[in-house]
Each structure stands twice: as C-alpha cells, then as structure tokens.
N, C-alpha and C positions, 0 to 999 in steps of 0.2 A: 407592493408598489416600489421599494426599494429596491426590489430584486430585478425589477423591470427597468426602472432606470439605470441600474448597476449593466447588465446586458444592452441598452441603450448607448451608453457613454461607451463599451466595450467596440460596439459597431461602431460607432461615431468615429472612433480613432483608432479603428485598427490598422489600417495601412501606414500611418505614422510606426506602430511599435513596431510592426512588420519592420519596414525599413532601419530603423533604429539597432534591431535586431539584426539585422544583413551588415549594415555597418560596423555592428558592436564585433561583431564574430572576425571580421577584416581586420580589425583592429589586433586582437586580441592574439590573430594569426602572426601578425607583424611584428606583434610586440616579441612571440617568442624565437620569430624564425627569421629576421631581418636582423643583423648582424648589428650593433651600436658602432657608433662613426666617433670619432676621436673627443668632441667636445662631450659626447653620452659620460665615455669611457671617464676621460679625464673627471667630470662631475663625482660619479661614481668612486673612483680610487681616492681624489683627497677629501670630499666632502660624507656623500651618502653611507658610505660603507665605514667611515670611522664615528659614525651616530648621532643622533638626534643636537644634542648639546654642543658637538666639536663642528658641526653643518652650521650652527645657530650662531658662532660666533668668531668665524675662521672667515677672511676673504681676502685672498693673496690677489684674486686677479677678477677685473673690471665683469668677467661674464658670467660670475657666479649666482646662479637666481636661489638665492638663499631661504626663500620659503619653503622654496619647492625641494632643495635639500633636504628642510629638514623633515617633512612632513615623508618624503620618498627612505629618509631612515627609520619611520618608524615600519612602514612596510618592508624594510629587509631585512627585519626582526624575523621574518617566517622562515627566511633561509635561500628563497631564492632569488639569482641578482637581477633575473628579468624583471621582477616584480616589484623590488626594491628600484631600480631604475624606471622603469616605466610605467608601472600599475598607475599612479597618478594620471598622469598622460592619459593615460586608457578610460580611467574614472572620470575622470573631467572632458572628454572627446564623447564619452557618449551622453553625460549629461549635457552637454551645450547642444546638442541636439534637440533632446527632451524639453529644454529652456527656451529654442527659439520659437520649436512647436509651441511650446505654453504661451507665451509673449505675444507671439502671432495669432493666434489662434483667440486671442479678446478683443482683435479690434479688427478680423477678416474669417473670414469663410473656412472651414476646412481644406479646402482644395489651394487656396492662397496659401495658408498657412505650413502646410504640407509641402508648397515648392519652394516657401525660402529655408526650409531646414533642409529641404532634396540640394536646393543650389551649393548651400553652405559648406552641405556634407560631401557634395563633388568636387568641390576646390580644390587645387594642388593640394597649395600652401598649408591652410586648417589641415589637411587629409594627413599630410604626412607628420607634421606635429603633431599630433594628436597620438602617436606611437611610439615619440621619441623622448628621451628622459631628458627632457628643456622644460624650462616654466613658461613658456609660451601658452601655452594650452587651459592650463590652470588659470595663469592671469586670465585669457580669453571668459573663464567661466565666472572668474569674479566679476566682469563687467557684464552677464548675464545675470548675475545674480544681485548685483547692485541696481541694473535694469527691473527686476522684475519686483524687486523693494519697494521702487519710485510708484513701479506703475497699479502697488496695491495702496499707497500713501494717495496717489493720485484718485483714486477710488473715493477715497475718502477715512479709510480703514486707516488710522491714524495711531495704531498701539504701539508700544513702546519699542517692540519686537522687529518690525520693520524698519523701526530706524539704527537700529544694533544691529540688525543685520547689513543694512545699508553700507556701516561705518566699517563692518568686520570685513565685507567684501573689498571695502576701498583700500584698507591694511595691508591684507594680506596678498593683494595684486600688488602694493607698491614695494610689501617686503617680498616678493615672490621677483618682480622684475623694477628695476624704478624704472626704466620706460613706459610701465602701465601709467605714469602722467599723462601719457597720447590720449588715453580714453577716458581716463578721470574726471579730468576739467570737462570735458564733451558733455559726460556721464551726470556730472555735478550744476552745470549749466540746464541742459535739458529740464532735467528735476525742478531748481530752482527757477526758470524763466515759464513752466508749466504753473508752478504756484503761485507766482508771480501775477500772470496773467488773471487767474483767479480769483485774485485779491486772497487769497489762504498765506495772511502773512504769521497767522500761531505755526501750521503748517511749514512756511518756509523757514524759520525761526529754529524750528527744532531740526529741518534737515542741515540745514546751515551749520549746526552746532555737532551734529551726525558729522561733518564732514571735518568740522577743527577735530573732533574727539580723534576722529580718523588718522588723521597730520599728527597727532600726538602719539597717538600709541605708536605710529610708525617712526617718528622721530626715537623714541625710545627704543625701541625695536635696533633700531641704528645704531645707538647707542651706544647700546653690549658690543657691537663688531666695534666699534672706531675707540671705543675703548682698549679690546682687545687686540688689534690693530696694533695702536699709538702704543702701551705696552712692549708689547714684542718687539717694536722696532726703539724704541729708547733704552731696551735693557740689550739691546746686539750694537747699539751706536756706541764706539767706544770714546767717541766728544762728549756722549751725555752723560749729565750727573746723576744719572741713575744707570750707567752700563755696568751689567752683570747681576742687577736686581731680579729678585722675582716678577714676576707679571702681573705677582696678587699686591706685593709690597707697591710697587710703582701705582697700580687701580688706587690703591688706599692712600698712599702718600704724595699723588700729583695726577687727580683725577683728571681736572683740567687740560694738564701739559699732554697727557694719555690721547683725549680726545682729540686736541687739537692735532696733533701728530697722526693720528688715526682718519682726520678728516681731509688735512693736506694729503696724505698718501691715494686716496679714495678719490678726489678731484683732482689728482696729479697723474692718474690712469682715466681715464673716462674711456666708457664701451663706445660713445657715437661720439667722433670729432667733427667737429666746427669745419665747416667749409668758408668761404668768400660768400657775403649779405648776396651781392648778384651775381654770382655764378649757381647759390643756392635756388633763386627766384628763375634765373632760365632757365635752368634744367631739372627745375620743377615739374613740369610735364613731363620730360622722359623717366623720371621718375617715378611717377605713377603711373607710366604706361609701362614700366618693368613690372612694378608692385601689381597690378591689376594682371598682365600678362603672367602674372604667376597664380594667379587664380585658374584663369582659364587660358591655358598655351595659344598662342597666335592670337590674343581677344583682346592685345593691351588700348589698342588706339581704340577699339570699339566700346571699350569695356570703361575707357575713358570719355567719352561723349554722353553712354549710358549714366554716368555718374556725376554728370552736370545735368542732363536731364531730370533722374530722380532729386537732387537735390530741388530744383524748380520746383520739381509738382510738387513735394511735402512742404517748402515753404509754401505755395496756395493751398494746399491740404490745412497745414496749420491754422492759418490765419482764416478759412472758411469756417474750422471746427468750433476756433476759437469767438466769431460770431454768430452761428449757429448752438452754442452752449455745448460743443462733443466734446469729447475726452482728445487733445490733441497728442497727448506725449508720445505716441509712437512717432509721429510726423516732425516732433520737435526734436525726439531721440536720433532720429536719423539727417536728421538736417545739419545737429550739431557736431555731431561721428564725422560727417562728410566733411563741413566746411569749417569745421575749428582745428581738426588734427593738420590741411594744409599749412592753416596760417601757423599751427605752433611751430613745425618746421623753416615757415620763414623766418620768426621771431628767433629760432634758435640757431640757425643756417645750420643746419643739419641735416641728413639726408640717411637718416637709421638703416641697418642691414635689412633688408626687404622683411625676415622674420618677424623682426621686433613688429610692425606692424599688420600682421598679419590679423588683427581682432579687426582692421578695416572691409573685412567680407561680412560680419555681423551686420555691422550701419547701411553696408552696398543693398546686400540681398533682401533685408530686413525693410529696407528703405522703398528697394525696387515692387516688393510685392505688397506693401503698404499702397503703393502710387497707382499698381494696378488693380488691387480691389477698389478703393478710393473713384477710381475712375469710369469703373465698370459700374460702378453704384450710380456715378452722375448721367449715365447715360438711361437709367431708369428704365430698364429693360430687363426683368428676371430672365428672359432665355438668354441675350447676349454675355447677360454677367455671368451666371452657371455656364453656357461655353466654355467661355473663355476661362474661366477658370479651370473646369473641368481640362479643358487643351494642356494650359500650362501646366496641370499637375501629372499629367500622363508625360511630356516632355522634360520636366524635372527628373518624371521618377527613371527615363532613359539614358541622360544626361546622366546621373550621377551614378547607376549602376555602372551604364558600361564602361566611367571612369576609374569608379572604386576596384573594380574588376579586371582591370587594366594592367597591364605588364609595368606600363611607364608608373605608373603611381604607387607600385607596388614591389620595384626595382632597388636593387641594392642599397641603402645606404650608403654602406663601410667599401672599401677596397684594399687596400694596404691592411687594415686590422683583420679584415677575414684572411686575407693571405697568410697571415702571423698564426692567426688561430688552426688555419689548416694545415701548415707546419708543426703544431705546437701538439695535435692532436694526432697525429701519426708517433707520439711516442707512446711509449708505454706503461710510466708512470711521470706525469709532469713535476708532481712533488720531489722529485730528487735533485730539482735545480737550488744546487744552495746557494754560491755564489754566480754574480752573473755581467757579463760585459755588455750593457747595451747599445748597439749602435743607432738606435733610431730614437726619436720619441716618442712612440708607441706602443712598444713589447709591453714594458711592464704593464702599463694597463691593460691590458690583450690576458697577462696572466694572471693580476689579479682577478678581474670580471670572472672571465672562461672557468679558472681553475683553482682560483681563491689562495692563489702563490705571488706568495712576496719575497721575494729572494735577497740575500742582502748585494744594494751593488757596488760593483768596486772599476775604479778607473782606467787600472791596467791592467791589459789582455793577460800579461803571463800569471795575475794572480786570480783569475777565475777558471772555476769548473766547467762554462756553461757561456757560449756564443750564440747570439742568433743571429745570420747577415743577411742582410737584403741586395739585393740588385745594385744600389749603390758599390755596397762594401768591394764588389769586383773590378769598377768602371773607373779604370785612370782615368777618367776626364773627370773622375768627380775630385777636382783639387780643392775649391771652394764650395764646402757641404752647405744646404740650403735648408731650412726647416721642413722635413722632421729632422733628417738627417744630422746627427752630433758630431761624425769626423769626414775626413777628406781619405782618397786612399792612400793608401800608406804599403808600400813592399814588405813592410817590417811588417803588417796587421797579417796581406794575404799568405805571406812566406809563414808563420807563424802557425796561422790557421789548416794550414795544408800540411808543415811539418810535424805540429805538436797536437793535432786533432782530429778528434773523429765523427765524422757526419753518421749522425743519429735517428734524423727525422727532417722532411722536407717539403715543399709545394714548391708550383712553378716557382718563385718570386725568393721564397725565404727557406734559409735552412738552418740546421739546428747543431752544433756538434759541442762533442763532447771534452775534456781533456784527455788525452790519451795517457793512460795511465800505465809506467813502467813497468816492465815484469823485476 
C-alpha cells in the first residue's frame, strides 16, 4: 500500500521535478560559466572569501547582504570560489521553486500549481538572481519559507517548530538583506489577519511573539556589526578619546559610544534613498511598470493591470473563503505581497533598485494562479476548470523553457571583469604578480576570484612590477576619470608604460605588462 502510494505521489508530480530539474541544471551552468559582475566580485574579495566571522561583523558599505556572506563563507570552505560565491544563490533558486510548488499545490490543482512555479521560474529578474552571489534569492526563500510556516500554523498544526521556523526565516531575510522589510510586514500581516479572522487568538499570540523574537535576534545580530563598526571608526578618529585603541578595548570600555557610532555610520549610507512624498506617489506606476517589465520584457503596462486585477479577485476570494469557513491564507498572502509593499514605498518615498524587489513575482504569480483556479472552481464545471488549467500548464511549461533557454537570460553578466580575466589568462603564471599598479576598480577582484592573487598595491607606477591598463589608460580625453576608473591620462603613465615595460598578455580591451628588467 505504501509502495503504491509512494509511485502514486511520484506520478502526481512528476512534471514539477522534471522541470525543477531543467531549471536546476541552467542554474548550475551559469553559476559556473557566466562570469561574476563587479558587485559578485566585490562581495567575494572583502566579505566571503576573508570567512565566516570577518563576513559576520564587517560592513564598510550600504550593499553588503551580510547573511548571505556568511553563510556563502562557509561554502568556500571546499575551495572552490564559484561555489563559495554562488552555491547559495543556486541552493535557494531551486528550492523556491520546490516551495511555490508545495504552497501551491494545497490550495489548487496540479496543473495551477505547476504554472505559478513555471511563471516564476521564467522570470527575468528571479532567473538571473538566482545565479548570482547577491542575497536576493535567499531572502526570496525566506519569505517562502516563512509562507509555508504560516500556512501549516494555519492548518491548525500549532507545534512549536513552526513557529521557530517562522521567526528563523524572518531573521535571516532581515540579516541577509534589511530590505526583506518589503515582505515581512506583508508576510506578518497575512499570518496574523488569517488568525485573526479565525478568532485563533492563542494562535495569533504565539505568531505575534514568533515575530518580536524575530526583531530581536535580528536586532542583535546588528549589533556585532555596529559594534564593530562604531569601534573601528573611534579608534582611526583621532578627535576620539579612544583613537588608537584596540576595537576589543573600546567594545569593553564604551559599548555604548561603539554602537552609537556604528549606527550613525549605518544610516548615514542607506542602500535606497528618499525621494520627494509626491514625486514618489506619481511615478509610482512607472515604477512598477519597470519592476513588472523586468519580469516579463515588453509585459510592464500589462503586467500592471494584471496586478490590479489579481489583487481584486483574492480579496473576493478571501472574504468568500472567509464566509464559507476555507482556508483563506493563500488569498490573504497575496493580497498583502501586492498591496502593502506599494504603500510601504509611499510611507517611505522610496523607490528601491528594481532587484531589491524582486520577491514581488512570488505574491504576482502566486496570487495570479490562486485567482484562476479559484475561479474556474466558481464556474462549477469539471471540464472547463481541468481545460483550463490543463492550457495554462502546457503554456507555462513553454513560456518559461523557451526563456530559460534563451540567449537573453542567459547573457553575459560581467563585461569589463571578463575582459580583465581574459587578459589575465593569457599569461603564464598569474602568481608572479607581486607588486601591482591598478588602474581601475576592478582588477584586483578579477585576481583575487579567477586566481586567488592578491598582490600587494602600490600607488606609483615606477614602484610596481605588474600593470594592467584598459582602454581608458590610452584615451586623452579621459582627463576626468569616472568610476571604475582611478586616474586621468597622464603622458608621464603612457610614456612610462611604453618605455619602461613590457606587454605580457592581452584581450581586446586590456593588457598586461611587465617591468622590464635591466640586463
């Protein structure tokens, strides 16, 4: 009997692992043969690759997703840096897959359920994240994973376990990215306004207390950095009456002042800036019609009416299940994804790099194919509803092959760092670069990653071994260098370079040369 139902469940969802499986392998190609793009690199050289501990309590700058640092150091424990950059990414791209199928899959049809994980998985945005060494992806899975907490609490399964999980997912999205705020509150609302309803106030009591415990551990979690932070900058300020202190002495003898310092620095960089209350609120719509247009290319204005629609029908979904006695939380999870993450950007006039939201295809698709089984059910018709879903899952499963499969979605990241790396690899042994001049902001992380060299630098050309110039370094026009670029040209750099060196190794763009060494 068990063995029958084991081969039963196996049919049941085979076409899910199928695809999962096709996806996972895409991924897993990208991870190693698509070249890391400067923010990968950057991550990599001062966070993931100096270890677990120094990832956990370092953050110079606003875009450090420091979860996913550290969790991405223990993977480059094995040795290799794709995997230590990326595995994560990878790990958590195909489990949210697996996640939306399981979520989906309790409250619609197979074939429903199967085209919002097909839609998801064809999405630009999700697609190419999910390769890249960002915490984007991760956090995405903690709001999967906090989702699927709710919606076994919702059940009624009330043990202890789901609500720790609950809290560990809401932690580790806010220590992975603090923008995962966007979905939390959504995430946290949903939950509690399903219990709610219910009158399950023991129930909403202990999530409630799930979600302070959440806020603390993360608060602490903070803590170590803006400690360590606050530190570091009052023993290099030479006005404080702690400069030249240790960072352990200062931590123990002005905890306080450490923090405080550590938290002024922390909100004195912020990742999303503040725009104008009403310039945030008009161009709120082109804003989502970017963010949505990055889901599906050319889909933004449609993909935006789509998303006013689904919002509709799950609140009447809601409120019909909610009178009918059904389990509404998928209707309620997606109602709140859609129309709480607007308003939080009004409240905050903010307008996040399109990434940072990219968990808004979860609530979209999730939402979308909730609305269409939901509605094919009201039409009480088993042939129309098996159609139609039957349709949309043959169309899903097209839709996102032929994307994933796709040149565009599968296109270079890097440009300028591949150039570097394909200079860097035409020599012969990269480890003889000791000293080295660099002219961009780039290289080094090109050499760490690629070839695990760290050279020491130095700031003027006559005292290094080892040049690498780019396209700039030739181009008198380049008087005012512009980021990446570290100098302007200079006759004294190319006269230098031409008289006292020797080219080594090359690609279009970049070349490599040597000191020429006297006889």
């Amino acid at each position: 009997m068990n063995k029958n139902r084991l081969v039963d469940t196996i049919k049941e969802h085979l076409a899910a692992a199928i695809l999962i499986g096709i996806v996972a392998i895409i991924y897993i190609i990208n991870m190693f043969k698509n070249g890391p793009w400067y923010d990968e690199l950057y991550t990599y050289y001062y966070f993931i690759s100096r270890g677990p501990i120094y990832a956990a309590i370092h953050w110079p700058v606003p875009n450090n997703h420091v979860g996913y640092s550290v969790l991405s150091a223990f993977l480059d424990f094995f040795g290799n840096p794709y995997v230590g950059l990326r595995g994560i990414s990878v790990i958590c791209g195909i489990t949210n897959l697996s996640l939306i199928y399981y979520l989906c899959s309790k409250f619609m049809n197979k074939y429903y359920a199967f085209s919002a994980m097909a839609l998801y998985a064809g999405s630009y945005l999700p697609f190419r994240l999910s390769f890249q060494g960002r915490g984007y992806t991760l956090a995405a899975c903690c709001l999967l994973v906090s989702a699927c907490a709710i919606y076994k609490i919702s059940l009624g399964d009330c043990r202890l376990r789901f609500n720790v999980i609950f809290a560990a997912a809401l932690t580790l999205g806010l220590y992975t990215v603090p923008s995962s705020i966007y979905w939390v509150i959504p995430v946290c609302i949903s939950g509690g306004l399903f219990l709610l309803l219910k009158k399950r106030y023991r129930d909403l009591f202990r999530l409630i207390a799930s979600g302070i415990a959440a806020a603390i551990a993360t608060f602490f979690l903070y803590l170590l950095i803006w400690l360590a932070i606050g530190a570091n900058l009052l023993s290099k300020n030479s006005e404080s009456a702690y400069y030249g202190l240790s960072q352990v002495k200062i931590i123990l003898k002005a905890p306080f002042s450490a923090v405080g310092t550590g938290i002024d620095y922390m909100l004195a960089s912020p990742y999303i800036q503040s725009i104008d209350r009403l310039e945030c609120i008009k161009k709120l719509p082109e804003y989502f019609i970017s963010l949505l247009g990055n889901f599906y290319a050319n889909t933004g204005v449609l993909l935006l009416v789509l998303t006013v629609l689904v919002l509709v029908l799950n609140v009447v979904i809601a409120v019909r299940s909610c009178k009918n006695g059904g389990n509404a939380f998928l209707s309620l999870f997606a109602c709140c994804g859609l129309l709480v993450v607007p308003v939080m950007l009004i409240i905050q006039s903010v307008h996040p790099y399109l990434r940072v939201l990219s968990f808004y295809a979860i609530f979209l698709f999730v939402g979308l194919l909730n609305a269409m089984s939901e509605t094919s059910t009201w039409l009480n018709k088993r042939s129309v509803s098996c159609g139609l879903g039957v349709l949309t899952f043959i169309m899903s499963i097209a839709v996102c092959l032929s994307n994933s499969l796709g040149g565009y979605y599968n296109g270079p990241l890097a440009e300028r760092e591949n150039d570097i790396n394909k200079a860097l690899s035409q020599m012969e042994d990269v480890s003889q670069i000791d000293t080295i001049f660099y002219t961009d902001d780039f290289q080094k992380y090109v050499l760490k990653f690629y070839y695990d060299v760290n050279p020491q630098e130095v700031y003027v050309m006559e005292d290094a071994n080892f040049v690498i110039t780019g396209p700039e370094f030739w181009d008198n026009t380049n008087a005012s260098p512009e980021w990446p670029i570290l100098y302007g040209y200079s006759d004294g750099f190319t006269n230098y370079v031409n008289s006292g060196m020797t080219k080594i190794a090359g690609s279009e763009s970049y070349s490599v040369y040597k000191k020429t060494t006297e006889p």
